[in-house]
FIDO-706898 format. One record per atom (N, C-alpha, C, O, CB): residue number from 1; y, z, x. Coordinates in nm, 4 decimals, m for minus. Each point is the difference from the previous one (the first is absolute). Glycine has a CB too. Layout:
   num          Y          Z          X
   NUM          Y          Z          X
...
//
This chain:
   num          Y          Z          X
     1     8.6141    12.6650     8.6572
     1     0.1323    m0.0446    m0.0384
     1     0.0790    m0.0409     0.1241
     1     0.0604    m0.1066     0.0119
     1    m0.0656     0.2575    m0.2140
     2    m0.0038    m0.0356     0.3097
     2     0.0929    m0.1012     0.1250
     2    m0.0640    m0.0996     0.0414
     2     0.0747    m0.0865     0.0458
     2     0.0286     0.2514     0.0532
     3    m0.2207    m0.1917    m0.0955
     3    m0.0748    m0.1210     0.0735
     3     0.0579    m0.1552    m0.1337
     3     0.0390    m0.1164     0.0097
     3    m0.3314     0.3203     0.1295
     4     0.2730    m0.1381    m0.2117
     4     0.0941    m0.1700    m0.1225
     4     0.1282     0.0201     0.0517
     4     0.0321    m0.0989     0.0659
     4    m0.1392     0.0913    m0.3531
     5     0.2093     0.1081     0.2852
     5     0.1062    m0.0346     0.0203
     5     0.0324    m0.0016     0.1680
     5     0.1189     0.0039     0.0314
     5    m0.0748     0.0791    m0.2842
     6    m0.1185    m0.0872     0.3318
     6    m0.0061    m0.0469     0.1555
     6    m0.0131    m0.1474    m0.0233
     6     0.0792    m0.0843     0.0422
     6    m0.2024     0.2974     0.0804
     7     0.0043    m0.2387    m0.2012
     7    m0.0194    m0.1544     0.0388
     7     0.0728    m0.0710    m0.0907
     7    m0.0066    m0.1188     0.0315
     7    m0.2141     0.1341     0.0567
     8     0.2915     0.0020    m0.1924
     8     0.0889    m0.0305    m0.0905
     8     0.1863    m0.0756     0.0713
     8     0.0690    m0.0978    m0.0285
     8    m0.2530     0.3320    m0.1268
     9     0.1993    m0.0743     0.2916
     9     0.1040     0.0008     0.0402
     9    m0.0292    m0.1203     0.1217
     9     0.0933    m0.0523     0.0609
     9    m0.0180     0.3187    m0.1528
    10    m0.1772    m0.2908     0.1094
    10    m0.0247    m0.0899     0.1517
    10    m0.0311    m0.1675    m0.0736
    10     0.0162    m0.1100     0.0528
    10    m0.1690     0.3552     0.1389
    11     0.1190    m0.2218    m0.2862
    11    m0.0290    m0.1569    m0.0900
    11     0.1224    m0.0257    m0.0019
    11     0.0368    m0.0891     0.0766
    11    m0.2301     0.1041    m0.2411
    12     0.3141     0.0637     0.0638
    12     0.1083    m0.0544    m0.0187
    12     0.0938     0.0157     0.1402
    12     0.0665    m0.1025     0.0146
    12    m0.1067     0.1461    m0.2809
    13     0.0589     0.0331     0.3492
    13     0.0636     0.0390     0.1312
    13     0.0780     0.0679    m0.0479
    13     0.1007    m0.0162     0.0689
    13    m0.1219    m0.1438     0.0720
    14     0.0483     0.2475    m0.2380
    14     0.1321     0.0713    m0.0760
    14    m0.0416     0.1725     0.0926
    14    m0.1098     0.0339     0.0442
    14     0.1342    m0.2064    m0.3801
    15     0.0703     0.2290     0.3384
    15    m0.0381     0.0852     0.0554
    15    m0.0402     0.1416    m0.0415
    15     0.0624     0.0499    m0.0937
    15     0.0442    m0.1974     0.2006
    16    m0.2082     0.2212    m0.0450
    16    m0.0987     0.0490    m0.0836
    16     0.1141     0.1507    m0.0741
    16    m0.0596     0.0416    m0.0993
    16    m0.2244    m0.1477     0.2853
    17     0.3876     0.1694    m0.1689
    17     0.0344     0.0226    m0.0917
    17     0.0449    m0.0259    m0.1714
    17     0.0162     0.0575    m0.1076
    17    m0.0296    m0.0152     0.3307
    18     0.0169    m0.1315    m0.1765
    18     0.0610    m0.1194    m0.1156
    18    m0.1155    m0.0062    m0.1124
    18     0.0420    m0.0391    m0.1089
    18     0.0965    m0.1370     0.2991
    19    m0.2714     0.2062    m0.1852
    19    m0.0837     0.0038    m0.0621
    19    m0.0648     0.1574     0.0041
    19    m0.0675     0.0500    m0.0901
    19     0.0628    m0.3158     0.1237
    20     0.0420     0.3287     0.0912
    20    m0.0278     0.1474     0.0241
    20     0.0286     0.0930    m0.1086
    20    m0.0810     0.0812    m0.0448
    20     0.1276    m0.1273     0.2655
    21     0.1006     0.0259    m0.2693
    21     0.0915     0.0871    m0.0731
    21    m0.0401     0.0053    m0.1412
    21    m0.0491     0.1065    m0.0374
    21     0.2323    m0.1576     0.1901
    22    m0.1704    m0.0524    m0.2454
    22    m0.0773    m0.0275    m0.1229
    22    m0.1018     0.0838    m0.0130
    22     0.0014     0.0957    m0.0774
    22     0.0495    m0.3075     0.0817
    23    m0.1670     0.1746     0.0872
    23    m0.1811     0.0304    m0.0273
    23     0.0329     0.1906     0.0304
    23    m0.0658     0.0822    m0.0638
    23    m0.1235    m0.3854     0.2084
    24     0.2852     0.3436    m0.0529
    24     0.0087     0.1685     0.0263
    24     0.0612     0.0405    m0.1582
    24    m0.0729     0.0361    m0.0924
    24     0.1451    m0.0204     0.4092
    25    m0.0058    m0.0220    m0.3208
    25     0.0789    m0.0021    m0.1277
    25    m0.0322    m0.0209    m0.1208
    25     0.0718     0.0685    m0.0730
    25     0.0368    m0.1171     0.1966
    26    m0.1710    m0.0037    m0.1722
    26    m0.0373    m0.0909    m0.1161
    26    m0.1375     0.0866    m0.0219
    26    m0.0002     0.0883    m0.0857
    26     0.1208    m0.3616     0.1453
    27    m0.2527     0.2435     0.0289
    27    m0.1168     0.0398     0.0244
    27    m0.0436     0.1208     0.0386
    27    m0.0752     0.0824    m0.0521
    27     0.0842    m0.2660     0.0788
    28     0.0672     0.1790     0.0998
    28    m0.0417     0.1808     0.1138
    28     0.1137     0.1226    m0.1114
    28    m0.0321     0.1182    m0.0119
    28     0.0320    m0.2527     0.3978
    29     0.0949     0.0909    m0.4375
    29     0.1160     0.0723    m0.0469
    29     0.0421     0.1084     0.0703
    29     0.0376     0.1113    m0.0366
    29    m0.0959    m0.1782    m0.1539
    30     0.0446     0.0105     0.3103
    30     0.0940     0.0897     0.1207
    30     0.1589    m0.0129    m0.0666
    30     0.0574    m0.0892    m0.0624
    30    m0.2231     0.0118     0.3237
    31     0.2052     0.2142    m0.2143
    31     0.1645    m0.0199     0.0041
    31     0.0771    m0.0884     0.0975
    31    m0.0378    m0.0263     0.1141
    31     0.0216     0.2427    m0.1863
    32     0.1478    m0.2665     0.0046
    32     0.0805    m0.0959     0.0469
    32     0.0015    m0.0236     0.1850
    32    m0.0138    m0.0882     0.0847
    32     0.1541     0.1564    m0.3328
    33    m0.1081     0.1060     0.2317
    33     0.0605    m0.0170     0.1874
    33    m0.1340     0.0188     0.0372
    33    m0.0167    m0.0712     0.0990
    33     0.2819     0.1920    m0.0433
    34    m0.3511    m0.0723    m0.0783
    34    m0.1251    m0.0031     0.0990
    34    m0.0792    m0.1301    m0.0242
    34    m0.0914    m0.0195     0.0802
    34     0.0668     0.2817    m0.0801
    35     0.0400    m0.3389    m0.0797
    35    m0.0375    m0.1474     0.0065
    35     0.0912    m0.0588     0.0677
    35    m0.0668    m0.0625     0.0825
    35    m0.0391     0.0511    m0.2742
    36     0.2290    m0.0140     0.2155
    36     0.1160    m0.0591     0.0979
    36    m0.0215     0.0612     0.1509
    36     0.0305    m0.0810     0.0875
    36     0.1555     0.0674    m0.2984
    37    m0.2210     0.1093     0.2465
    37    m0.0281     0.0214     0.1464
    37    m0.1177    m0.0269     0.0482
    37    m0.0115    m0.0371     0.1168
    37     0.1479     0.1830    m0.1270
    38    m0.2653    m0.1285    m0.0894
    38    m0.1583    m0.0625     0.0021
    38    m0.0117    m0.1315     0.0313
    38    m0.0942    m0.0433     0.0663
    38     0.0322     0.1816    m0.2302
    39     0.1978    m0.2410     0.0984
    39    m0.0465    m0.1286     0.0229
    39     0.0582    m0.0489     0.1355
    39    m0.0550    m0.0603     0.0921
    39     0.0339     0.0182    m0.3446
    40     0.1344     0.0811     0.2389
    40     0.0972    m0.0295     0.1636
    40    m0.1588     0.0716     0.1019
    40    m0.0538    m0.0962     0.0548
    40     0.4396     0.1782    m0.1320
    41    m0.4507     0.0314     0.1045
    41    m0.0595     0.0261     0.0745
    41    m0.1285    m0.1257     0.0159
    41    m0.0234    m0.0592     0.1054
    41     0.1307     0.3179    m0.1508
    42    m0.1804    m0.2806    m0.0851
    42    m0.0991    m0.1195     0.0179
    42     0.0500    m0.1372     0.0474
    42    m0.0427    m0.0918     0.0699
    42    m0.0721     0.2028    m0.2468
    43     0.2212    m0.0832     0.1088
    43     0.0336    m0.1622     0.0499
    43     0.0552     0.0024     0.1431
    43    m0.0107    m0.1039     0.0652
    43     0.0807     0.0201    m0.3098
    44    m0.0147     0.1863     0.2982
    44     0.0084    m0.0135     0.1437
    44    m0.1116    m0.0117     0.1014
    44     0.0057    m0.0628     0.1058
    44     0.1693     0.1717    m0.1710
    45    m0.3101    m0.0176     0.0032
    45    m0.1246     0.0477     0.1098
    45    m0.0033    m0.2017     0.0116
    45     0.0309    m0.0812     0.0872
    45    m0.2289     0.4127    m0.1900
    46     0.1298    m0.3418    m0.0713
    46    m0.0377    m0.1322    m0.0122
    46     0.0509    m0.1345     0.0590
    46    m0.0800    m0.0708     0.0612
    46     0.0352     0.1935    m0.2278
    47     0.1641    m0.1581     0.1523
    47     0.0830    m0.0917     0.0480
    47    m0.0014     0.0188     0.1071
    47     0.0984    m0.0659     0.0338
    47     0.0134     0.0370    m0.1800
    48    m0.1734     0.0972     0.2886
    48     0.0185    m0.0330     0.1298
    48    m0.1284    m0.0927     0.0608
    48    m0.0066    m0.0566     0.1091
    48     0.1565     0.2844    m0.0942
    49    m0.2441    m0.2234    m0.1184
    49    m0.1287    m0.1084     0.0147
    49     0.0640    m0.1414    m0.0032
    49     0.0102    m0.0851     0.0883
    49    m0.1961     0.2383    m0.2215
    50     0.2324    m0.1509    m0.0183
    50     0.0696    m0.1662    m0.0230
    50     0.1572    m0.0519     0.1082
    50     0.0439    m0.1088     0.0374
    50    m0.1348     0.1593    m0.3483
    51     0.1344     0.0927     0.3288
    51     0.0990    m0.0665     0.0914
    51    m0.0755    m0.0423     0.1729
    51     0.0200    m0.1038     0.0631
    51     0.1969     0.2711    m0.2239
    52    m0.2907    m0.0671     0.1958
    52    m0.0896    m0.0968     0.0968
    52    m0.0405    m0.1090     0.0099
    52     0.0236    m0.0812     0.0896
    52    m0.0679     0.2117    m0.0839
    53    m0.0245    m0.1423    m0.1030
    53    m0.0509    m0.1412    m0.0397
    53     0.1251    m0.1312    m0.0336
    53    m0.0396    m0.1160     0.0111
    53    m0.1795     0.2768    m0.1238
    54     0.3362    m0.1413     0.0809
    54     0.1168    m0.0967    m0.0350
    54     0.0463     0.0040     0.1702
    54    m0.0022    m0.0886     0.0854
    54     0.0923     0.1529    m0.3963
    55    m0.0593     0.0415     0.3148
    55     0.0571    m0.0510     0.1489
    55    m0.1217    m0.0474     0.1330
    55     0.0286    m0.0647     0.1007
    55     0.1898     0.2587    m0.1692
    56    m0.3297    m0.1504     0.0388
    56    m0.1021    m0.0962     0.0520
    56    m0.0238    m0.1454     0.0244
    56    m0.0461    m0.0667     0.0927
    56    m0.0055     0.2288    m0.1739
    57     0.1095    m0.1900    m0.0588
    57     0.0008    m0.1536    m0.0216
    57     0.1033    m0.0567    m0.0177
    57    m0.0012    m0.1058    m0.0629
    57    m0.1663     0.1188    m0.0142
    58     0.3080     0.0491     0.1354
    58     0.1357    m0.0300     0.0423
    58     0.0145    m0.0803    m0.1447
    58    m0.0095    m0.1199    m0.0260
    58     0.0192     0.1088     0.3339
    59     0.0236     0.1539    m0.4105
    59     0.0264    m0.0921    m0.1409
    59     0.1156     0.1289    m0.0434
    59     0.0060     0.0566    m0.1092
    59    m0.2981    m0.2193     0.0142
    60     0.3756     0.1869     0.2117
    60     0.0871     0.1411    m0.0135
    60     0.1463    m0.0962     0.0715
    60     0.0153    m0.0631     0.1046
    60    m0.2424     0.3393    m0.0533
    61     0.3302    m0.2411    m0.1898
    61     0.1611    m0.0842     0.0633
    61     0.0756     0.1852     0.0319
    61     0.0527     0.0875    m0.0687
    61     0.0065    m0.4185    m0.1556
    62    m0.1011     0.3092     0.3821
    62     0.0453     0.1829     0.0894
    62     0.1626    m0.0267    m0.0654
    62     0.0241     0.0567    m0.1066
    62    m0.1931    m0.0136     0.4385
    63     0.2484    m0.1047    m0.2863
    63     0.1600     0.0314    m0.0893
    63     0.0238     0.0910    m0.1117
    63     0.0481     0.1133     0.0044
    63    m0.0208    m0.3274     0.0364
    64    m0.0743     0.1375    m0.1564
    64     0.0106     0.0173    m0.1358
    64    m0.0939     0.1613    m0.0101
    64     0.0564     0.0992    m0.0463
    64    m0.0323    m0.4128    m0.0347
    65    m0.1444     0.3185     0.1219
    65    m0.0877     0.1164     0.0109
    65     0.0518     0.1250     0.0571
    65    m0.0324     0.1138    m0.0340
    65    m0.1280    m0.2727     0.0512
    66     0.2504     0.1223     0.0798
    66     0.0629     0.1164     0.1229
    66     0.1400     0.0078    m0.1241
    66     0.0092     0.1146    m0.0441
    66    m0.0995    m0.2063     0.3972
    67     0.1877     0.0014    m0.4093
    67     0.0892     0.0854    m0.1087
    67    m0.0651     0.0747    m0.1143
    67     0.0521     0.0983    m0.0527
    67     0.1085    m0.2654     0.0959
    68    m0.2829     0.1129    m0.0808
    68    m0.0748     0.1263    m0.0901
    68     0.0053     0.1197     0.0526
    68     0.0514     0.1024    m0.0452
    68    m0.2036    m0.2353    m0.0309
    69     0.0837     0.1102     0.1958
    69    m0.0875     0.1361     0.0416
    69     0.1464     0.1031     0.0333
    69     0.0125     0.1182    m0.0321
    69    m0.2891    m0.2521     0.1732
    70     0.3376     0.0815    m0.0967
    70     0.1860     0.1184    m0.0301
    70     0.0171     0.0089    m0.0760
    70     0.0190     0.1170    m0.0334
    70     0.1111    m0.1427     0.1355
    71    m0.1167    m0.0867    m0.2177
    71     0.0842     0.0394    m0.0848
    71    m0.0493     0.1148    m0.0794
    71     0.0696     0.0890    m0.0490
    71     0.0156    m0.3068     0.0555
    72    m0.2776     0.1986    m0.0164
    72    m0.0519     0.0928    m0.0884
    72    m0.0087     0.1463     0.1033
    72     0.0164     0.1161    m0.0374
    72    m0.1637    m0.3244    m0.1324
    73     0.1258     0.1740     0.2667
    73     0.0314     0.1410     0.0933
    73     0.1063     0.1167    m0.0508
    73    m0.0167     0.1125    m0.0470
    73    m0.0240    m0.2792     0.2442
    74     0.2040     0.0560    m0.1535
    74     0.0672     0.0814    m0.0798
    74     0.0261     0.0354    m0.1278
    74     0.0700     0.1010    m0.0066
    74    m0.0278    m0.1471     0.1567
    75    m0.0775    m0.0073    m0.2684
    75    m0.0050    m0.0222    m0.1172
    75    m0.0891     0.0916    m0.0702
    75     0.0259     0.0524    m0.1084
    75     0.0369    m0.2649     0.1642
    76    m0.1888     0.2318     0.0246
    76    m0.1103     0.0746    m0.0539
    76     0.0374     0.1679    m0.0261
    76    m0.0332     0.0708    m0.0951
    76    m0.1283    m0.2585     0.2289
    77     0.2138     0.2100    m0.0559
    77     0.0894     0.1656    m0.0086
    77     0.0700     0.0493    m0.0826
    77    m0.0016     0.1196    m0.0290
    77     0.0218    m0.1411     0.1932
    78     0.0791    m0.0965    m0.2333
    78     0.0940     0.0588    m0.0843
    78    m0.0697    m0.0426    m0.1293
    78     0.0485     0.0545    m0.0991
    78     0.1774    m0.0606     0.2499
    79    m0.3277    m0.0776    m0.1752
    79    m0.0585    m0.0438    m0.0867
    79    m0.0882     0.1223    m0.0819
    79    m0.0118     0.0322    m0.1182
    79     0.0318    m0.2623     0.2594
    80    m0.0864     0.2898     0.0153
    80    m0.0500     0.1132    m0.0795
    80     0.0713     0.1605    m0.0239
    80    m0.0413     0.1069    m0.0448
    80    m0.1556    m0.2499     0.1302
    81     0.3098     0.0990    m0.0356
    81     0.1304     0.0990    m0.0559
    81     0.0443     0.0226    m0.1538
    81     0.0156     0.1072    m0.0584
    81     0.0716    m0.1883     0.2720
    82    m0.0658    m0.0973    m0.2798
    82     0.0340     0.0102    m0.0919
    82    m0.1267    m0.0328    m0.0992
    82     0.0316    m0.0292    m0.1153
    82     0.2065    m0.0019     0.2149
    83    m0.3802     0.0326    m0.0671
    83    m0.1244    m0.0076    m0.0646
    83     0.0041     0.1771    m0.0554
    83    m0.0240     0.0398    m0.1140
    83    m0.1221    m0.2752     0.2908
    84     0.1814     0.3130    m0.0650
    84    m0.0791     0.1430    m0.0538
    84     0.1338     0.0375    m0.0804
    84    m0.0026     0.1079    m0.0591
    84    m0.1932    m0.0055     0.2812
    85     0.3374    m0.1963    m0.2327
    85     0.0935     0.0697    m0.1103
    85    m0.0177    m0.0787    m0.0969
    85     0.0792     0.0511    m0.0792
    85     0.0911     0.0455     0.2014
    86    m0.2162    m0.1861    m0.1786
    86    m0.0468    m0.0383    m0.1481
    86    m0.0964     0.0464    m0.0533
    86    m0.0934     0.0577     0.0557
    86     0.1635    m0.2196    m0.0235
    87    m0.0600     0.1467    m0.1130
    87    m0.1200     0.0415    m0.1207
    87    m0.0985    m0.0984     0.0020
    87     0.0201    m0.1203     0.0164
    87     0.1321     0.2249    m0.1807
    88    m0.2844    m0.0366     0.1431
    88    m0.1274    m0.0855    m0.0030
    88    m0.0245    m0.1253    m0.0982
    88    m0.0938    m0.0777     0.0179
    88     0.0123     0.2947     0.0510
    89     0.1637    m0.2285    m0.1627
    89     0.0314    m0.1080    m0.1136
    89     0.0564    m0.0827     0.0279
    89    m0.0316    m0.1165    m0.0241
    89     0.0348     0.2251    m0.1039
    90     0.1264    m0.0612     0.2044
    90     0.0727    m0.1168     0.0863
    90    m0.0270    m0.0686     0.1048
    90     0.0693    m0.0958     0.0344
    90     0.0504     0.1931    m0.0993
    91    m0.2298    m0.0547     0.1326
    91    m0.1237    m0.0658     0.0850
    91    m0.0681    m0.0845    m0.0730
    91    m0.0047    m0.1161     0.0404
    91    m0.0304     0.2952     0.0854
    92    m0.0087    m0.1566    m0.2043
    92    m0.1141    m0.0459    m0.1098
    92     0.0876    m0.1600    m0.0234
    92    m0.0387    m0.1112     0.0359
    92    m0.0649     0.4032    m0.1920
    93     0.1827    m0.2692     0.1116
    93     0.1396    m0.1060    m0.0150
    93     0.0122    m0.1091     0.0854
    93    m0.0098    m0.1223    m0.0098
    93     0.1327     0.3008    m0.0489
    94    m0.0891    m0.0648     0.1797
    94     0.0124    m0.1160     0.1326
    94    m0.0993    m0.1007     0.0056
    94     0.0217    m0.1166    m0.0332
    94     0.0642     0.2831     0.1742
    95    m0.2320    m0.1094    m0.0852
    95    m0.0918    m0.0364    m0.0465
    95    m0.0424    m0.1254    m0.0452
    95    m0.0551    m0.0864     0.0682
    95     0.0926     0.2716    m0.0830
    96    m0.0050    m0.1912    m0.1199
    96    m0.0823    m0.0485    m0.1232
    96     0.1416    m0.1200     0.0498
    96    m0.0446    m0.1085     0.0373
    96    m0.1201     0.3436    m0.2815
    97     0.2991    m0.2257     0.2467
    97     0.0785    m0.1355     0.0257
    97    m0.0426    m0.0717     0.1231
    97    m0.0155    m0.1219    m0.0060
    97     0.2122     0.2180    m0.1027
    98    m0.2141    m0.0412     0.2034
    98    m0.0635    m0.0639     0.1386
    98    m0.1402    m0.0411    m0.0378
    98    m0.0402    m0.1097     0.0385
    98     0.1728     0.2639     0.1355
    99    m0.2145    m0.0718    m0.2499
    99    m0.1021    m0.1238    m0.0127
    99    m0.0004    m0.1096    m0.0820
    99    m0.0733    m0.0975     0.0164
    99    m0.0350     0.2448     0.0377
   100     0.2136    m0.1292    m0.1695
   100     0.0366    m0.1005    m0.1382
   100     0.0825    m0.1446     0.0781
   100    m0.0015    m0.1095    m0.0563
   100     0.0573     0.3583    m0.1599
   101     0.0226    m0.2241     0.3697
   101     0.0584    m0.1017     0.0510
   101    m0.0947    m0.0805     0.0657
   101    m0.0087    m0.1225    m0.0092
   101     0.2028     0.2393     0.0205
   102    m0.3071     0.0038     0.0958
   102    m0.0549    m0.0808     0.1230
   102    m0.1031    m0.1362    m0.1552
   102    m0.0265    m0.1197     0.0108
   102    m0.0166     0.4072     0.3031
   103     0.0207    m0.2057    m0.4141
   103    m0.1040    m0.0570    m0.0834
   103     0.1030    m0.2066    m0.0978
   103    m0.0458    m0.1094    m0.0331
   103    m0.1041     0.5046    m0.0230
   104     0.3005    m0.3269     0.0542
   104     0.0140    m0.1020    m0.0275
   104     0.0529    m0.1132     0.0777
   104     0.0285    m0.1133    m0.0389
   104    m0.0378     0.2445    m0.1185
   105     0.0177    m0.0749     0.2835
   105     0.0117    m0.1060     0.1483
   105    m0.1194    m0.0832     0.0121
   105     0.0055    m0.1230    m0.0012
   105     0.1207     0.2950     0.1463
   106    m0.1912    m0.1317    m0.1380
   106    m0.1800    m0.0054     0.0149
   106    m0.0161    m0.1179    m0.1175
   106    m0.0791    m0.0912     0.0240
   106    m0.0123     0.3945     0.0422
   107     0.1667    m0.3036    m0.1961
   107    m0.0327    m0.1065    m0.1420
   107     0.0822    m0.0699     0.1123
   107    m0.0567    m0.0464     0.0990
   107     0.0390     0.1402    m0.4170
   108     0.1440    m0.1000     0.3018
   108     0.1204    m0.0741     0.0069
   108    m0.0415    m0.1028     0.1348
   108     0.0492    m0.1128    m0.0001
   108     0.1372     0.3252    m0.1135
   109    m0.2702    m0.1750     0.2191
   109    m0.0360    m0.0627     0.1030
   109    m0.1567    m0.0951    m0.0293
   109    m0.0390    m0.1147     0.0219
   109     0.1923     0.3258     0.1191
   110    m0.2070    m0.0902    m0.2002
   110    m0.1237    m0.1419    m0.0329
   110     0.0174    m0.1059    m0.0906
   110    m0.0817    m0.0917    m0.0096
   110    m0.0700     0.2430     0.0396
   111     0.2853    m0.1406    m0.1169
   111     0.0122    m0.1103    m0.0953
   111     0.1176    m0.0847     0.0459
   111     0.0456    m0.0948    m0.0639
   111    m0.1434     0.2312    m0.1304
   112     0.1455    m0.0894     0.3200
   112     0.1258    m0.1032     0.0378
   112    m0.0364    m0.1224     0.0744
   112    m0.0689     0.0117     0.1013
   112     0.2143     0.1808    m0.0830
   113    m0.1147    m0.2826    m0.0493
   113    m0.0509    m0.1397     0.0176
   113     0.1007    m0.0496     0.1486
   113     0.1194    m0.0252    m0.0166
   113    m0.1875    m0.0321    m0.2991
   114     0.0171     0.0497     0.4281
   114     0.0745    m0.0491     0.0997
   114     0.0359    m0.1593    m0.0064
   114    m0.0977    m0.0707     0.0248
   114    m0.0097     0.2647     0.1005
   115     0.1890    m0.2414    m0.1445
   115     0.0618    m0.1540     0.0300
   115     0.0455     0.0038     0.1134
   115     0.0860     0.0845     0.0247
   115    m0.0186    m0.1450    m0.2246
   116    m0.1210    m0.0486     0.3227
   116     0.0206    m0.0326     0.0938
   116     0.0939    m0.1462    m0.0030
   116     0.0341    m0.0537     0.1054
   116    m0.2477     0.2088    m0.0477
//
């Protein structure tokens, strides 16, 4: 199962939580928070291969990358402040809308017709 959803996450470039969370959940039926810290951990070991490889081949905009990497720096702390005071349903929630958007960005972009 991780080897489909490894090569699943590298076909589409989406990132391998994004497909991580579902298959723990759904399949493994791990609980909420120990599937939410499982995937942040894989997807960190993992993602330092592909970020080698992007900034290898100078396909990395450092600006835009360096306000991530703060913003989620600081961001990441209080995030999991107010993760361990909700309820596991209201995760479930979060969740399921963040993947229901990235999924209808994803329509809304492959069917938008560029006029030049």
């Amino acid at each position: 199962m991780a080897f489909l959803v490894g090569m699943a996450a590298g076909i589409v470039g989406a990132g391998g939580a994004f497909l991580l969370v579902p298959v723990m959940l759904v399949v493994l039926k791990l609980p909420m928070r120990v599937t939410i810290a499982s995937s942040l951990a894989i997807t960190f070991i993992s993602s330092i291969g592909s970020a080698a490889g992007k900034i290898a081949t100078h396909q990395v905009l450092w600006l835009p990358s360096l306000v991530v990497i703060i913003a989620s720096l600081v961001a990441s702390p209080l995030g999991v402040k107010t993760s361990k005071k909700l309820d596991t349903r209201v995760l479930r929630w979060i969740l399921a809308i963040l993947i229901m958007a990235t999924a209808i960005k994803i329509w809304i972009d492959l069917f938008h017709v560029h006029v030049v």
